[in-house]
C-alpha positions in Angstrom: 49.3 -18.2 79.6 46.8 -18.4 82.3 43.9 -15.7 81.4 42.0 -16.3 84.5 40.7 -13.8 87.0 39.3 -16.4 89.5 41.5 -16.9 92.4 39.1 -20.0 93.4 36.1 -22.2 92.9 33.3 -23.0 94.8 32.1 -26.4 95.2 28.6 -27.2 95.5 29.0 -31.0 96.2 26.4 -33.6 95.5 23.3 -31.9 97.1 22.6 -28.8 98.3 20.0 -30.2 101.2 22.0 -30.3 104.5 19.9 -32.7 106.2 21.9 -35.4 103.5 25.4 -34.5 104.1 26.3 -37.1 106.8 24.7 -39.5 104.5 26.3 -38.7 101.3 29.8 -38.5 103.4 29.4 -41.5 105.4 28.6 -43.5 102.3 31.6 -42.2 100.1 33.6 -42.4 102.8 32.8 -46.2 102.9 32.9 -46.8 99.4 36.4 -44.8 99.2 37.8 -46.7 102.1 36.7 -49.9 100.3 38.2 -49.1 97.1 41.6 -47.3 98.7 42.0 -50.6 100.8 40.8 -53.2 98.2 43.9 -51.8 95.5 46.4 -51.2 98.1 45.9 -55.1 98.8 46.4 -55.8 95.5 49.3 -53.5 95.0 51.3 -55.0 97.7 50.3 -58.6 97.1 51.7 -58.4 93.5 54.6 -56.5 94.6 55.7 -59.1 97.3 54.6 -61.9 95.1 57.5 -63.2 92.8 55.2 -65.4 91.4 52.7 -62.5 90.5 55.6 -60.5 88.2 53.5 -61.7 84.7 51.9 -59.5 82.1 48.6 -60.0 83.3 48.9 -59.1 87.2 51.4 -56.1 86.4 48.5 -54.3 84.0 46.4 -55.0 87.4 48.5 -53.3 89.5 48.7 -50.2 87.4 45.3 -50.4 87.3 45.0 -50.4 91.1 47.6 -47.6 91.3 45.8 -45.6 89.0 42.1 -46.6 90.7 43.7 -44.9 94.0 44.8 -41.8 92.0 41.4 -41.4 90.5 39.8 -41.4 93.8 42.8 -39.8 96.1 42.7 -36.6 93.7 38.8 -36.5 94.0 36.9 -37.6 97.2 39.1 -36.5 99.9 38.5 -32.9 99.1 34.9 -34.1 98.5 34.5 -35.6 102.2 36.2 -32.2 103.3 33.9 -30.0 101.2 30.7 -32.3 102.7 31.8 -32.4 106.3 32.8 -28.5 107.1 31.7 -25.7 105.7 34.9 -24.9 104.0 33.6 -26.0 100.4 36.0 -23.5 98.2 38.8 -25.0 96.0 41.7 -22.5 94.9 42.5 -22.5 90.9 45.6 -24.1 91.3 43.9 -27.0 93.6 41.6 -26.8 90.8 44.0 -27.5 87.8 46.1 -29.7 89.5 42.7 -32.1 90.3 41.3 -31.5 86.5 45.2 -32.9 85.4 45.3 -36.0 87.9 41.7 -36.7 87.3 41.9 -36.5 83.4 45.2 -38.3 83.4 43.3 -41.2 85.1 40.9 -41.6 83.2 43.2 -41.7 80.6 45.2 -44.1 81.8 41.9 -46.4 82.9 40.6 -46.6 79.3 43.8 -47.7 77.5 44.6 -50.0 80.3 41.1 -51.8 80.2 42.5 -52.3 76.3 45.7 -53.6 77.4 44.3 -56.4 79.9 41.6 -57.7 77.2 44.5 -57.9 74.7 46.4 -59.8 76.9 43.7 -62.0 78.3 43.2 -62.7 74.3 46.4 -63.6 73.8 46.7 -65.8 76.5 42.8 -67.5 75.4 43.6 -67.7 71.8 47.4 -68.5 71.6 48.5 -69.8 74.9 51.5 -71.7 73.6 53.0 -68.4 72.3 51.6 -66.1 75.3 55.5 -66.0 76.9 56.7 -64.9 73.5 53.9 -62.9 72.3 53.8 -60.9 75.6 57.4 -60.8 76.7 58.9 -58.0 79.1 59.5 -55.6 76.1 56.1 -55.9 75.5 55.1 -55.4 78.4 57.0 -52.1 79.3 55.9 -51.1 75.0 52.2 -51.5 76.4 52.2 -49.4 80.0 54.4 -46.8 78.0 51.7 -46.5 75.5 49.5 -46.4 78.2 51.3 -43.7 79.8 51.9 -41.8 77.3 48.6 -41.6 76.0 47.1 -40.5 79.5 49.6 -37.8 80.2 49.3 -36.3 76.2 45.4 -36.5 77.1 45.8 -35.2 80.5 48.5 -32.2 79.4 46.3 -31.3 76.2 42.9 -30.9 78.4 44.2 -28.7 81.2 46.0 -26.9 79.1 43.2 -26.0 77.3 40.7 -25.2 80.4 44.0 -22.7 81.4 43.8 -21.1 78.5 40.1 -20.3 79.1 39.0 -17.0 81.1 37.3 -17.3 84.5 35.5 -13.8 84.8 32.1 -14.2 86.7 30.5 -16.7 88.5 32.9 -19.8 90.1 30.8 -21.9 91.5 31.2 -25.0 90.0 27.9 -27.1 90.3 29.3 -30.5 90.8 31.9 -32.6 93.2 34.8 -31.8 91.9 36.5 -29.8 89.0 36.0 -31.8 85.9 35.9 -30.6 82.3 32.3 -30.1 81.6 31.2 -27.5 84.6 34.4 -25.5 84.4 33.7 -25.0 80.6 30.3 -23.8 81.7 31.8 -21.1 83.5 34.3 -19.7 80.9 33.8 -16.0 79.8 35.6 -16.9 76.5 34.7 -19.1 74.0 34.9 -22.9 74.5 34.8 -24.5 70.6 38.5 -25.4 70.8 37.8 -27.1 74.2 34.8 -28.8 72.9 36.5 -29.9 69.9 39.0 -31.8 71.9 36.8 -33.2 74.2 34.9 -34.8 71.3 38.1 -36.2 69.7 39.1 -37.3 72.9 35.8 -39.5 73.1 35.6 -40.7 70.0 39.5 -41.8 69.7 40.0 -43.1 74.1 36.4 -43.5 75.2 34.5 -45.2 71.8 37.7 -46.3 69.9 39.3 -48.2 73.4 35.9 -49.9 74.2 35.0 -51.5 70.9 38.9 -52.8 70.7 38.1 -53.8 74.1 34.7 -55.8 72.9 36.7 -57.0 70.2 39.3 -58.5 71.9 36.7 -60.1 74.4 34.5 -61.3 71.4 37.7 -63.6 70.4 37.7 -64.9 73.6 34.4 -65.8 73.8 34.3 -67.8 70.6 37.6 -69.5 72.2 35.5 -70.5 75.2 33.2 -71.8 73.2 35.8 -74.5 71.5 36.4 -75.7 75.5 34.6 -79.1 75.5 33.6 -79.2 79.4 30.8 -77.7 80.6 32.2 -76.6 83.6 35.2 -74.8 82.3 32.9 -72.8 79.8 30.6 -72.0 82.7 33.5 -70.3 84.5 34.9 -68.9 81.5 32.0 -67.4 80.7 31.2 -66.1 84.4 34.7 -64.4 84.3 34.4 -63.1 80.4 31.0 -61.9 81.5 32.1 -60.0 84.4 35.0 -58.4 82.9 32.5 -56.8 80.6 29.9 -55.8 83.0 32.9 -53.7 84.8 34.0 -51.9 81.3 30.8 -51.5 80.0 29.9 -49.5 83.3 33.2 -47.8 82.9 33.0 -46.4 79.2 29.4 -45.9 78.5 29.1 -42.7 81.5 32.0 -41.4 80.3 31.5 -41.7 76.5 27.8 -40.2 77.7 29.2 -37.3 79.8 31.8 -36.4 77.2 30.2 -36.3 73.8 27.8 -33.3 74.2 28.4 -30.1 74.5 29.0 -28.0 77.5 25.5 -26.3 77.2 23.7 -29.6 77.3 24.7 -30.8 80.6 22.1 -31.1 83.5 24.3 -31.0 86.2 22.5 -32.9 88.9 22.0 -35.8 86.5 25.3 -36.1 85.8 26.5 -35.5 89.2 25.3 -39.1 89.7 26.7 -40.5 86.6 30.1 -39.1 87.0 29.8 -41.4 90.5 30.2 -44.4 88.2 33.4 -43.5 87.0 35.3 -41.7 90.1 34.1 -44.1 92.6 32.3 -47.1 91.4 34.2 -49.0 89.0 37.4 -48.4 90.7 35.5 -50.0 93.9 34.6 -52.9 91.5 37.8 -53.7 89.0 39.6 -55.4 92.5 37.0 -57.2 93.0 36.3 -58.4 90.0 39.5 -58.8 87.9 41.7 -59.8 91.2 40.1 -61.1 94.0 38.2 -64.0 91.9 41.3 -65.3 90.8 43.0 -67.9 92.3 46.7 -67.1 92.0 45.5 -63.6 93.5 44.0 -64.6 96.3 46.9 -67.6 97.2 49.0 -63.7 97.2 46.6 -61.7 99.2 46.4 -64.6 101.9 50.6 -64.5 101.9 50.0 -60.9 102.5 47.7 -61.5 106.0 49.6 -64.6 106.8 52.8 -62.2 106.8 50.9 -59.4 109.0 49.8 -61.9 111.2 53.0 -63.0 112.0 
């Protein structure tokens, strides 16, 4: 049942000095553009790419698709809200971007799982990768995936809709995420809170050590390769990888695990950058366009436009 009396949210956006909002929008209009672009590339060079229908480039395009739905439900309205003066979001528009958004991120954490099991198994037991990792395994792992982000995504909003919206709507952030809307509620938020914590203890904290796990297996499996140059670029890869995840988890496990009457807004503004915009910027670059067989696909894909 929804309990709210708020017909619609305001947004404050980033900053509230105008002399910065063609600075701000230019910039994550760029970085939005570059990220849209970068996993639509990937999307359609896998897709096109017969060679590309493996384990390992299918849990990249499901990254990528759900990269572009982080940013598509988020930053659009975000340019919008920076550009004109029209900064008000209704509480439908509101819901529907908590669900997407949550689902996402969701979807992101289990999946970063997925690709460093996968990259283990192909590291540490490459003759039995194809049986190991077969196409039921596949599908078992992007259902779990699925599953888990919609349960997460379903449990969250349903919560927040549950919550009264009395008084002030202004939401003092760039978009309607879980922390500012429970600093609004009228009613009490414990449940909510409760949730969230579970949430980041089990998806954000549980997913990234099995995630350092996996990679730590693979690093003492480098370390068995007897050239120097193969560990160099095993390492450079393994390295990256972890940059990317690290960036990913720790501003999420960070904005998550407090509660709501901690949060200093204009700090976290900037942290919750990292995970909307920045590492879904970075994941093409770093998981897809440094490989080889990736880029032989992207260059099909211009050759083909080309012609």
């Amino acid at each position: 049942m929804n309990h709210s009396v708020v017909t619609e949210f305001i947004i404050l956006g980033l900053t509230k000095k105008p002399e910065l909002q063609g600075i701000i929008f230019l910039f994550f209009l760029i970085i939005y553009l570059v990220a849209f672009l970068g996993n639509m590339l990937i999307i359609i060079a896998i897709i096109s790419n017969n060679t590309l229908h493996t384990p390992m480039y299918i849990f990249l395009l499901t990254l990528a698709v759900v990269d572009i739905i982080c940013t598509t439900s988020i930053i659009p309205k975000m340019l919008g809200t920076t550009l004109t003066s029209e900064n008000t979001i209704s509480y439908a528009g509101c819901m529907s971007q908590l669900f997407f958004f949550t689902w996402s991120l969701g979807a992101e954490m289990v999946l970063f799982t997925t690709m460093a099991y996968d990259r283990y198994v192909a590291i540490c037991f490459p003759l039995h990768y194809s049986t190991i990792m077969n196409h039921h395994m596949c599908v078992a792992l992007l259902s779990m995936v699925m599953a888990v982000a919609v349960t997460n995504s379903w449990v969250h909003t349903a919560l927040i809709m549950r919550l009264t919206f009395c008084g002030p709507n202004t939401i003092d952030h760039f978009f309607c995420e879980i922390p500012p809307l429970l600093a609004l509620s009228c009613s009490p938020v414990r449940m909510n809170e409760v949730m969230v914590y579970v949430a980041d203890i089990t998806l954000a904290i549980g997913d990234f050590i099995l995630t350092c796990i996996s990679y730590g297996f693979i690093i003492v499996a480098i370390l068995r390769i007897r050239t120097v140059e193969g560990k160099r670029k095993a390492f450079s890869t393994c390295s990256s990888h972890l940059t990317v995840v690290t960036l990913y988890y720790s501003p999420v496990i960070y904005t998550y695990i407090r509660p709501a009457s901690s949060y200093t807004f204009e700090r976290d503004k900037v942290v919750a950058a990292l995970y909307t915009l920045v590492t879904p910027t970075l994941n093409p670059m770093v998981y897809s366009f440094q490989n080889r067989e990736m880029q032989e696909g992207i260059r099909k894909v211009f050759a083909f436009l080309k012609h």
